[in-house]
Each structure stands twice: as C-alpha cells, then as structure tokens.
C-alpha positions in Angstrom: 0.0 0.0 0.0 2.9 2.4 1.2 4.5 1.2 -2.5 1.2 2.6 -4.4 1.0 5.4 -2.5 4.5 6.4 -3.3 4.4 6.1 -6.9 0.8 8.1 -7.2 2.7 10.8 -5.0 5.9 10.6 -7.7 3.2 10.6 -10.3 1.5 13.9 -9.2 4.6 15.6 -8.4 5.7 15.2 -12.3 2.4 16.1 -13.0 2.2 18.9 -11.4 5.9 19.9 -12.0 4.8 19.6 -16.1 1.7 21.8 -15.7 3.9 24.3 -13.7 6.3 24.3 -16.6 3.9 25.1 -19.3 2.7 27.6 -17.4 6.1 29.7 -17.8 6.2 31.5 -20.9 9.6 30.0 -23.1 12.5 31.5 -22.5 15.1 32.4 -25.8 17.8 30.4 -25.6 21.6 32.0 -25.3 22.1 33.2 -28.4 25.9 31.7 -30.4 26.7 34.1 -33.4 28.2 31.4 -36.3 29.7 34.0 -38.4 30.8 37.7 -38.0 28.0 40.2 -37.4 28.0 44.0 -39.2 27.8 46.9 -37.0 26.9 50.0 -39.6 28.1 53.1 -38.6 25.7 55.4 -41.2 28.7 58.3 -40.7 32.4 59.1 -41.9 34.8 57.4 -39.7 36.6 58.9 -36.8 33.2 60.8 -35.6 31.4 60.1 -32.1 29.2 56.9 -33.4 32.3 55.2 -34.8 34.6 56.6 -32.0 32.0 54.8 -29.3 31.2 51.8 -31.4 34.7 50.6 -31.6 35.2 50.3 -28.0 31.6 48.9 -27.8 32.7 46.2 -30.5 36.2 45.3 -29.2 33.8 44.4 -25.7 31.2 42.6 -27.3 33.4 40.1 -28.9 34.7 39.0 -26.1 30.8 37.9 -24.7 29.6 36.4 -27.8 32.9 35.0 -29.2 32.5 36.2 -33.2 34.2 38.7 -34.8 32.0 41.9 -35.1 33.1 44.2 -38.2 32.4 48.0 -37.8 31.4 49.3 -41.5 31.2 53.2 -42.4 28.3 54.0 -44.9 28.0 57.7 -44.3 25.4 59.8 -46.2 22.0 61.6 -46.1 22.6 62.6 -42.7 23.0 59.0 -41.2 19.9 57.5 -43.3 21.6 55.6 -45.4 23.6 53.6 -43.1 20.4 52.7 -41.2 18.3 51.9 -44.0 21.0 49.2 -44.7 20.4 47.9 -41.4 16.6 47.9 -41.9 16.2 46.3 -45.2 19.0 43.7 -44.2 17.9 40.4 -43.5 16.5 39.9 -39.8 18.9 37.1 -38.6 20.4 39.3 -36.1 23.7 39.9 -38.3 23.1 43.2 -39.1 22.6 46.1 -36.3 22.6 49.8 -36.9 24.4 52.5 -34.7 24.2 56.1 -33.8 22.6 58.4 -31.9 18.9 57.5 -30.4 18.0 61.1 -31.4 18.2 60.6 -35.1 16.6 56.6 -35.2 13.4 58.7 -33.5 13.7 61.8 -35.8 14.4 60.5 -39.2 11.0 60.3 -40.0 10.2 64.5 -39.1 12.4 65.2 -41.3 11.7 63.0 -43.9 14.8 61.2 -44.6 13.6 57.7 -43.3 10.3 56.1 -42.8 11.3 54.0 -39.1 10.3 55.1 -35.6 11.8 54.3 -32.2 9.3 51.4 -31.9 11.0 49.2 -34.6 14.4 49.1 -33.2 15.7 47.2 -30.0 17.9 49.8 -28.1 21.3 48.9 -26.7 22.7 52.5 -25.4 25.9 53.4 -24.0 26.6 56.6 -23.6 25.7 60.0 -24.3 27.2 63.0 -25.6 27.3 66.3 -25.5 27.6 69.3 -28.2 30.5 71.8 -28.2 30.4 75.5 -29.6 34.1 75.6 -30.8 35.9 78.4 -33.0 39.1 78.2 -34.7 42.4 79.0 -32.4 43.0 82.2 -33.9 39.2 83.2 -34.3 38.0 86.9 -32.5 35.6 85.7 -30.7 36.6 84.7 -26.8 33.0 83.7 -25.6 29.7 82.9 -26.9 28.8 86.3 -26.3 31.7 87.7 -28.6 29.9 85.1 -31.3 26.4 85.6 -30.4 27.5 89.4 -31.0 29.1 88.8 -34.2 26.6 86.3 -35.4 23.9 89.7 -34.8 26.1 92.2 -36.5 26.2 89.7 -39.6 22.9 87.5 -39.9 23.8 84.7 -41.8 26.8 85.5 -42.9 28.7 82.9 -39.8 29.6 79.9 -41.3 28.8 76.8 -39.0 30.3 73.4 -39.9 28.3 70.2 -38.5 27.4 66.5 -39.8 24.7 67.3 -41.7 20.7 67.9 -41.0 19.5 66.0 -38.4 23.0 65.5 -36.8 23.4 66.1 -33.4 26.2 69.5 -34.7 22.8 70.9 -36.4 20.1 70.0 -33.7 23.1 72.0 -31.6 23.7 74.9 -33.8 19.8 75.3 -34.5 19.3 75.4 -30.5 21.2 77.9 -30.2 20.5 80.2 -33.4 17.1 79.9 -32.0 17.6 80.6 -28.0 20.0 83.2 -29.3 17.4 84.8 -31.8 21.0 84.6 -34.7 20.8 83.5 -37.6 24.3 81.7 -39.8 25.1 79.8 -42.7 24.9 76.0 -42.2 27.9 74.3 -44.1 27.3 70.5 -44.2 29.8 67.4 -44.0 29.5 63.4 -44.2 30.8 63.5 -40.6 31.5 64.8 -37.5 35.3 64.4 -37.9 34.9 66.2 -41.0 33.1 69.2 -39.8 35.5 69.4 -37.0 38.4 69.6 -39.1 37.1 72.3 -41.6 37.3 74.9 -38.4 40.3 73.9 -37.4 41.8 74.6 -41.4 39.9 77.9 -41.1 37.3 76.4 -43.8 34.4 77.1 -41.7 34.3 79.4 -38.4 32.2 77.5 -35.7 31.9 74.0 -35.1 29.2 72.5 -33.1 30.3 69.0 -33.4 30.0 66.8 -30.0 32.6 67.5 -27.9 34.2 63.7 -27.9 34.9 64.6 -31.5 36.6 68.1 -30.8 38.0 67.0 -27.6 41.8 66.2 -29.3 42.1 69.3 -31.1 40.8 71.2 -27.9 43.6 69.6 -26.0 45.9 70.5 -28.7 44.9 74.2 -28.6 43.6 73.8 -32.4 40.4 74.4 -31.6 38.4 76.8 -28.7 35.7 75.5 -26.8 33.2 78.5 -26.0 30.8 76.6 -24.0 28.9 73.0 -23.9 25.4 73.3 -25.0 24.6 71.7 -21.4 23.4 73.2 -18.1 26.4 71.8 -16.4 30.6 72.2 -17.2 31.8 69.4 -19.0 34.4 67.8 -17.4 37.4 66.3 -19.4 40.3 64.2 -18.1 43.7 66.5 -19.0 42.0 70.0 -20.0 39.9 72.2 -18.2 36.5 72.1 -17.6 34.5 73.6 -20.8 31.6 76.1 -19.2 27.8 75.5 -19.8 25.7 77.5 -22.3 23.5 78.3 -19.7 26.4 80.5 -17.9 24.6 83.2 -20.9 21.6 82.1 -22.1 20.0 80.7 -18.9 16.9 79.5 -20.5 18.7 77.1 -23.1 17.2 74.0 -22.6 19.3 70.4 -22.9 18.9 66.8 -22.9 20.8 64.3 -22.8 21.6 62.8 -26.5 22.4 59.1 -26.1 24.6 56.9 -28.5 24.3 52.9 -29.0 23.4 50.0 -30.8 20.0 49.7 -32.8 18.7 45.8 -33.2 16.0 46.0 -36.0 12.6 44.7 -34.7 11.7 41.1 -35.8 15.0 39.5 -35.1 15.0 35.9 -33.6 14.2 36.3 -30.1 17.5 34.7 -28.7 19.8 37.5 -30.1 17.8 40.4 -28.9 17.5 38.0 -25.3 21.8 37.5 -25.4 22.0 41.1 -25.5 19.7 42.1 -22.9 21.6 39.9 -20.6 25.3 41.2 -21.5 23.9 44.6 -21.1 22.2 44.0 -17.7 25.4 42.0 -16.6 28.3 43.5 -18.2 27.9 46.8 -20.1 26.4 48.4 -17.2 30.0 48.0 -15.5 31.8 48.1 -18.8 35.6 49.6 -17.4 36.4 49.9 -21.3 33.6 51.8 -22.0 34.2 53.9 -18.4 37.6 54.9 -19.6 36.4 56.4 -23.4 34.1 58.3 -21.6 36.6 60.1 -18.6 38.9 60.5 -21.7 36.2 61.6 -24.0 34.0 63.4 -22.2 31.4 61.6 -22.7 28.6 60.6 -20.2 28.9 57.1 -19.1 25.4 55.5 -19.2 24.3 52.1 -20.8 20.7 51.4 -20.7 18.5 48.8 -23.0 14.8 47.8 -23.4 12.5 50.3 -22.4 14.5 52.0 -19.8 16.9 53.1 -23.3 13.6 54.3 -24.9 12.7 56.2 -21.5 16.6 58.0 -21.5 16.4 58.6 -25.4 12.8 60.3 -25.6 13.9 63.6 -24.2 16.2 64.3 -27.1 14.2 63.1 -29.3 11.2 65.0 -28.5 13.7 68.0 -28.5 14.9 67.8 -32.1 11.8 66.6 -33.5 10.6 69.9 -32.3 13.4 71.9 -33.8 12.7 70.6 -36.8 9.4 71.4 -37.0 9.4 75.1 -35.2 12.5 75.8 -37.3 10.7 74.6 -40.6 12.5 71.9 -41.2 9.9 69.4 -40.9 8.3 67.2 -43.6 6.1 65.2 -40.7 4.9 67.1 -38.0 6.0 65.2 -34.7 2.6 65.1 -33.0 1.5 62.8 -35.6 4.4 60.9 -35.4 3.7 60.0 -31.2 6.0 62.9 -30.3 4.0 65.7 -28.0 5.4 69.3 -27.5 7.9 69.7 -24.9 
C-alpha cells in the first residue's frame, strides 16, 4: 500500500511539475553568433558613433565570441547607413548604430520612414555638443559670437554633420535661443566638420565634444561653451563652461549613443544582448575609460529603460525641426507631443 502510494505521490509531483512548466512563458535560448556580425556606422569614420562603437565592438566580442566588423556608410545625414540595417535580413547579423535622437527623428524630417518602436535599443553613452571656434578666431565667448553672429545675420559659417545630426540639432538650438541666424555648411561627418574649423574652412563648429575633444587639447580648436546646463568635465583640460552660464533658459537633454537591433529578429539574439547589457555593459571599465577620456557621459541602458533615456532628445529635435521649418512630418502625428 505504502508502495502505491509512493508512486501516485511521484506521479502527481511530475504532473504537477509539467503543468507548472507550461505555465512559464519560453525562454530564448543564449544566443551563439556562427559568423561575424556588421555593426553600420551610417557616418564618416573617426566621428562620435564610430569613436564609441569601436570600443563597444572590441567588448562585445569577447561575450559572444564572433568577430564583429564596424562598416562606415555615411550619407544623407545618417539615413543611409540605417536603412541598410533595416532592409538587411533579420537574422540578427546586421545592427545599426548612432545616436537614439536621429533613429526617432528621421521620419520628421523625412529622410527615413522608421520610428523608435521598430528598433531594439542597446545604449551606451551619451554625448554632448561643443560651440568651438578656430584658435585664432576673434571671438573669446559665446557672447563675442552671439554678438558677431547679430552684426552679420547669416553670414557665420557653422560646420556640422549634416541635417538631423546632433552638430545641427546644436547649432539650431542655439540660433534659436540666441534669436541669430548663420550659414549652415554640411559634411559626411563629425570628424569632418570638426576639421574644416580647425583649417579655417568654416568658423564654428558645433560638433560633440568627444569629436573636438583632441584638437581642444591641442589648442587647435576653442571651446566657448557645452550646449549643457552643467561644465563638461574632461580628463587633462579644463572644464569647458555650460551655455546656460549666458543664455539661462537654453534647454538640454541628454543625447544618447548605441546599438540599434532592427525589430523582428530571432528572439535569442535580442535575449543574449539584454543579458550582457544587464550583466556587463552596465559596469563596462572599457567603456568607463572612453568616456573620462572623452568626455562623454557614461550611461548604458536597453529595453524600455533606453527608450525612456532617449525620448527627451528626441522629442527636443523633432521639435526643432518642426518650429525651425525643417519638418516634412509634423511630430505630434508621429507619437511625439510638445515639450
């Protein structure tokens, strides 16, 4: 009798045990990469997305054990680049990069149909724009350009990556919290736009400061102030003032660079990459050190918590672009309320 009873107890346990496992919803397995993956960087190399994405790249490889190759397909202010990654086939071997600003603004301004809500976001940092002048410019302080920019509307030559890059989103801000106008000369890049003020090309660059930061250091380049409501603080130069210091009401958010995973990916990759952020990138000392040495913000994020980081900026540009009439979609029909 104690025999029967035994077994009818085993019996229910399994039972029960199966039942309790069907109840859990399936779990993606860990997620082994057979061949190299593509990282596309949709701007010139040497800028802040391929800066970042390097180091990101160079970590990642050592948690999923493939080679990961970084390729630079600049053009149409990023939109190209990510397209690729769109249209690429969704095994997971394709990712886009860049900043979380421009995947949720591309549609505004009409240079991409996508949306924030068809990417998986694996951030890392964010960054920061830079109002830099030539060495040997005049002008000492913003106020010395915002007074020359007055005396000679339109006439100030500004150098940045391109419409919708973070240098324009920067030099629109403050054209508009200014009440200046300038001239807007374009690039495939931030590196590029950097370098055309220090040759004397252009005469303001408002590039993010991880891509000025060298020729700051190597007096090529001076910093008038970080579009920011704080100093930005640099390991081996001195701390670069905020904008607010003269326009207190300029308003700033933080603009956040990663990794974009294209919706509709097999669940294990997107589920592998979750768990290296939530394990590893969030202590990343790789990623730590770019961003002392950079000056950029430390600050990996994915999942919805990204999206939650991100939106600020992106409801800030799209908004730029639509006040400053550079909107083909207005951003209210797009999901994106008025800040």
């Amino acid at each position: 009798m104690q025999g029967k009873l035994a077994i009818r107890t085993a019996v229910a346990a399994f039972v029960l045990g199966t039942l309790g496992l069907a109840a859990q919803p399936a779990i993606a397995q860990q997620w082994k990469p057979t061949k190299p993956i593509t990282i596309i960087v949709p701007w010139a190399a040497g800028g802040s997305t391929d800066q970042v994405i390097r180091v990101t790249a160079a970590e990642l490889e050592k948690e999923l054990g493939q080679k990961i190759v970084v390729v630079n397909q600049p053009g149409a202010s990023g939109s190209i680049g990510t397209k690729g990654a769109m249209e690429a086939t969704k095994d997971g071997y394709t990712w886009a990069s860049g900043a979380a600003k421009d995947i949720g603004t591309y549609a505004v301004s009409g240079l991409l149909d996508t949306k924030m809500a068809d990417w998986n976001f694996y951030l890392t940092v964010a960054n920061q724009s830079v109002v830099s002048v030539n060495a040997n410019s005049p002008y000492k302080t913003v106020a010395d350009l915002i007074a020359a920019m007055k005396a000679k509307p339109g006439q100030i030559t500004i150098a940045t990556a391109g419409v919708n890059s973070s240098g324009h989103f920067g030099s629109e801000a403050l054209a508009r919290a200014a009440g200046v106008t300038y001239k807007h000369v374009t690039y495939d890049g931030g590196n590029p736009a950097v370098i055309s003020t220090v040759s004397g090309e252009t005469e303001v660059t408002t590039q993010l400061g991880v891509e000025q930061v060298e020729m700051i250091r190597g007096k090529r380049l001076r910093a008038l102030a970080v579009l920011a409501d704080k100093p930005l603080e640099v390991e081996g130069m001195a701390a670069i003032e905020p904008i607010t210091k003269t326009i207190p009401s300029f308003r700033t958010e933080a603009n956040y660079f990663g990794i974009f995973v294209p919706k509709g990916v097999p669940a294990e990759v997107t589920a592998t990459l979750d768990k290296i952020w939530a394990e590893k990138m969030k202590t990343n000392a790789a990623l730590k050190k770019y961003s002392a040495e950079k000056g950029a913000l430390f600050g990996p994020e994915h999942g919805e918590a990204a999206k939650k980081a991100a939106f600020p900026a992106i409801q800030g540009a799209a908004w730029i672009l639509q006040e400053g009439g550079k909107a083909k979609v207005s951003p209210d029909t797009l999901g994106i309320p008025k800040p």
